[in-house]
TIBA-686577 format. One line per 5 residues: number of its first residue (from 0); their letters; for each residue z negated, y negated, x negated of N, C-alpha, C, O, CB. Coordinates in pm, whole numbers, plus 50000, padded with zeros to 5 digits. Atoms other than C-alpha are relative to their C-alpha. Glycine has a CB too. Example, Ala and Ser with C-alpha at 12.3 -4.5 7.8 and 13.67 -1.06 7.14 Angstrom:
2
0) as) 50000/50119/49911/49220/50450/48770/50000/49880/49910/49934/49882/49806/49875/49997/50099 | 50006/50119/50082/49286/50106/48633/49927/49891/50077/49910/49780/50026/50142/49954/49959
REM end
This chain:
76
0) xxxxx) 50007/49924/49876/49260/18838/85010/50139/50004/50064/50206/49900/50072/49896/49938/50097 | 49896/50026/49945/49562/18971/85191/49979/49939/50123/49874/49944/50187/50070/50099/50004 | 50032/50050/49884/49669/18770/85481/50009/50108/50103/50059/50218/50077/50080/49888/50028 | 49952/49942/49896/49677/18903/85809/50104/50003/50081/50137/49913/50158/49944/49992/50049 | 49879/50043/49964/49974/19002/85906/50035/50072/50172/50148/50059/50219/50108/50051/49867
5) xxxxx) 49976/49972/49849/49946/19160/86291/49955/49865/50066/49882/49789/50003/49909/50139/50061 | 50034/50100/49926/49907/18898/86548/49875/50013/50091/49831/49928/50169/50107/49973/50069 | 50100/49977/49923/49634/19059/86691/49890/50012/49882/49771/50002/49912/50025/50125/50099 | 50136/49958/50103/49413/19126/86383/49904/49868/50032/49797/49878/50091/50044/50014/49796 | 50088/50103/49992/49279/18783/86381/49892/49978/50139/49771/49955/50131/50090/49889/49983
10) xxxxx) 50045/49992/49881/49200/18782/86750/49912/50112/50004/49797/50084/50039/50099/50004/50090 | 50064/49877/49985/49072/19139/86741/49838/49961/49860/49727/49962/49914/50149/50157/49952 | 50091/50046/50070/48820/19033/86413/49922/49908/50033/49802/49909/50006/50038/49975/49914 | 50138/50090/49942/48670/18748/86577/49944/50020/50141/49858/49951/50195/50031/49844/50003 | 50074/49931/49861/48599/18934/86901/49927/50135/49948/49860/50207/50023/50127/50048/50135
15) xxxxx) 50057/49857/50023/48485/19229/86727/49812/49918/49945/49696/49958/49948/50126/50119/49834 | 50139/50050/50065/48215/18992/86572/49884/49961/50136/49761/49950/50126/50038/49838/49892 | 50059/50005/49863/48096/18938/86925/49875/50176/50063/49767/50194/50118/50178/49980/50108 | 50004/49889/49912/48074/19304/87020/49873/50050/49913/49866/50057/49791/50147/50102/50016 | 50152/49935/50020/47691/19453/87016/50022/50108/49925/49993/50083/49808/49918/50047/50132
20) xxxxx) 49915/49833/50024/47820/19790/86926/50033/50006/49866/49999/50092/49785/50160/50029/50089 | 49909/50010/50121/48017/19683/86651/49889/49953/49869/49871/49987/49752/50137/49872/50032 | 50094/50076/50115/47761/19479/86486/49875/50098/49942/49834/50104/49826/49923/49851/50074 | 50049/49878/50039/47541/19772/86503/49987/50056/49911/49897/50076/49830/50029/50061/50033 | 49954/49904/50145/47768/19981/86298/50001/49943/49881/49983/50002/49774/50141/50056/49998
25) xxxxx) 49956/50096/50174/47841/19671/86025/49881/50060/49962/49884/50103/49846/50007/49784/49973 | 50120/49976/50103/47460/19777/85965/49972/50131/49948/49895/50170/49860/49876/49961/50056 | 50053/49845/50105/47454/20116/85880/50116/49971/49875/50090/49997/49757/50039/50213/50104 | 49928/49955/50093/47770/20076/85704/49964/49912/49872/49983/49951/49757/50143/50000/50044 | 50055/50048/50091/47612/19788/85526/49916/50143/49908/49959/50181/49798/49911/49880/50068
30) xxxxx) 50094/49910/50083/47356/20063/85395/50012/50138/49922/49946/50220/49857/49915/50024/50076 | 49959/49870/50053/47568/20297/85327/50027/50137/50064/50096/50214/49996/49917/50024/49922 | 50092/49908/49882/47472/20556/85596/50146/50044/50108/50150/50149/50172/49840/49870/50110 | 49916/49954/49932/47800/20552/85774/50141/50041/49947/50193/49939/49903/50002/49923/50084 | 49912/49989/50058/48119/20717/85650/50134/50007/50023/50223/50023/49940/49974/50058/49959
35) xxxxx) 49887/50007/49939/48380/20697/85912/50010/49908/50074/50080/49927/50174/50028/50092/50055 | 49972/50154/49982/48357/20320/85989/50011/49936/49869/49958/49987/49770/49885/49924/50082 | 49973/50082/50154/48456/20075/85699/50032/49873/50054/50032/49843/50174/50137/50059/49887 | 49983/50141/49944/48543/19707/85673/50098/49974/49941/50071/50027/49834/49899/49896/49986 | 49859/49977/50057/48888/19657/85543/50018/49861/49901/49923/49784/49914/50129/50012/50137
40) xxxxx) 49961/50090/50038/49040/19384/85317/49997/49870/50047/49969/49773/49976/50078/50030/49984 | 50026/50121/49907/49048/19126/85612/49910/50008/50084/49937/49977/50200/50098/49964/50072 | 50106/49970/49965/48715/19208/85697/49989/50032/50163/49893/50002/50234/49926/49902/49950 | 49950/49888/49856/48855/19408/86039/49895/50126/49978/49887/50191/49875/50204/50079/49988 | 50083/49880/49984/48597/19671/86138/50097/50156/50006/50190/50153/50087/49911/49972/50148
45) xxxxx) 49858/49892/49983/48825/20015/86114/49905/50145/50008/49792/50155/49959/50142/50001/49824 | 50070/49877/49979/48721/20373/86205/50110/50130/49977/50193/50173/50056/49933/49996/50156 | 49914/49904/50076/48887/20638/85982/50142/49949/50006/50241/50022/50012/49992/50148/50058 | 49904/50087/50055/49126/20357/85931/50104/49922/50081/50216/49877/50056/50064/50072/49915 | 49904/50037/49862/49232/20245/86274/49874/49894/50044/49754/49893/50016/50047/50162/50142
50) xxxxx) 50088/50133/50002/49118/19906/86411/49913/50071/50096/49947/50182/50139/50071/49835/50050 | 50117/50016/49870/48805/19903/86673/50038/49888/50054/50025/49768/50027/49834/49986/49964 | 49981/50139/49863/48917/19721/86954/49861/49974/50034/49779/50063/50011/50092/50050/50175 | 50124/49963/49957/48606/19592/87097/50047/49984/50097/50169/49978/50113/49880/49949/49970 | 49968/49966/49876/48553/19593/87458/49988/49879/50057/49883/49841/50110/49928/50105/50059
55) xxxxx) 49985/50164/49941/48677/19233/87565/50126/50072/50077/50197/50150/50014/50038/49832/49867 | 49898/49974/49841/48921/19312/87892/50095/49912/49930/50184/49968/49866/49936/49934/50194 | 49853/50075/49966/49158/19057/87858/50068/49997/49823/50177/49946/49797/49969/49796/50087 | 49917/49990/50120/49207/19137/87444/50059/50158/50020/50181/50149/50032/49903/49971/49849 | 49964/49896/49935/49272/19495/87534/50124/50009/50136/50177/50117/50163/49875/50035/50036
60) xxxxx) 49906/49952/49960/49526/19412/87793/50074/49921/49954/50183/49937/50010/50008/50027/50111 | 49898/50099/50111/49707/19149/87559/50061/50110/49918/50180/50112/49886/49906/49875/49880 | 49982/49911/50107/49694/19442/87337/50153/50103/50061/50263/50126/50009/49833/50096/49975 | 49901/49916/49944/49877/19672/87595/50098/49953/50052/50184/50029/50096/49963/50072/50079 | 49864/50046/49906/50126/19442/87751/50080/49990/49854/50197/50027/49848/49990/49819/50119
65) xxxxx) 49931/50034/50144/50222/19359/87372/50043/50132/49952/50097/50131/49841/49895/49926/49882 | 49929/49868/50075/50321/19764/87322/50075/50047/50080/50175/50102/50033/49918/50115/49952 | 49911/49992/49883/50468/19816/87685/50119/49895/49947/50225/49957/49938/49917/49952/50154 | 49925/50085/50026/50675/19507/87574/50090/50069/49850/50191/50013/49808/49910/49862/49991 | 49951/49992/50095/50771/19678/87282/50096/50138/49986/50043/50229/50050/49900/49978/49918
70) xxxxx) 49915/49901/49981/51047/19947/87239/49949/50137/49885/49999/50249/49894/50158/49931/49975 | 50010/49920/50070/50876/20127/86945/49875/50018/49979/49826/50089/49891/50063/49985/49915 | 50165/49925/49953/50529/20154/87055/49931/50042/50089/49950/50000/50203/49917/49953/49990 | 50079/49924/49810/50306/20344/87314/50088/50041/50034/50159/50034/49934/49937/49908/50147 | 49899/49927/49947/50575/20517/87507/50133/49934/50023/50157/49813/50022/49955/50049/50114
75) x) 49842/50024/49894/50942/20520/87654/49969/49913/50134/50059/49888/50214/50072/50176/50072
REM end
């Protein structure tokens, strides 16, 4: 298995396992039934290949202070 190499994946994967919503979808996609959610290599929930944040407040603004902080993501 590759590791995970964002600093947020790990955090974002074990809060996603939390999220009602999310767990939901693992079951259709378990069955087959869904075709634009998947479960990736590091078993990250992804939706046409982009993570699912779930909806935990304070990982979501970790998320955004960590791209404001950053010169080559989210905006100028």
């Amino acid at each position: 298995m590759m590791k995970l190499t964002n600093p947020f994946l790990e955090e974002i994967k074990e809060c996603q396992k939390r999220d009602q919503k999310l767990m939901e979808k693992l079951v259709i996609i378990r069955e087959g039934k869904e075709t634009d959610f998947g479960i990736d290599e590091n078993r990250v929930v992804r939706y046409r290949g982009r993570v699912c944040v779930p909806g935990v407040p304070e990982l979501k603004k970790m998320i955004l202070e960590e791209g404001h902080r950053s010169g080559l993501s989210i905006h100028p």
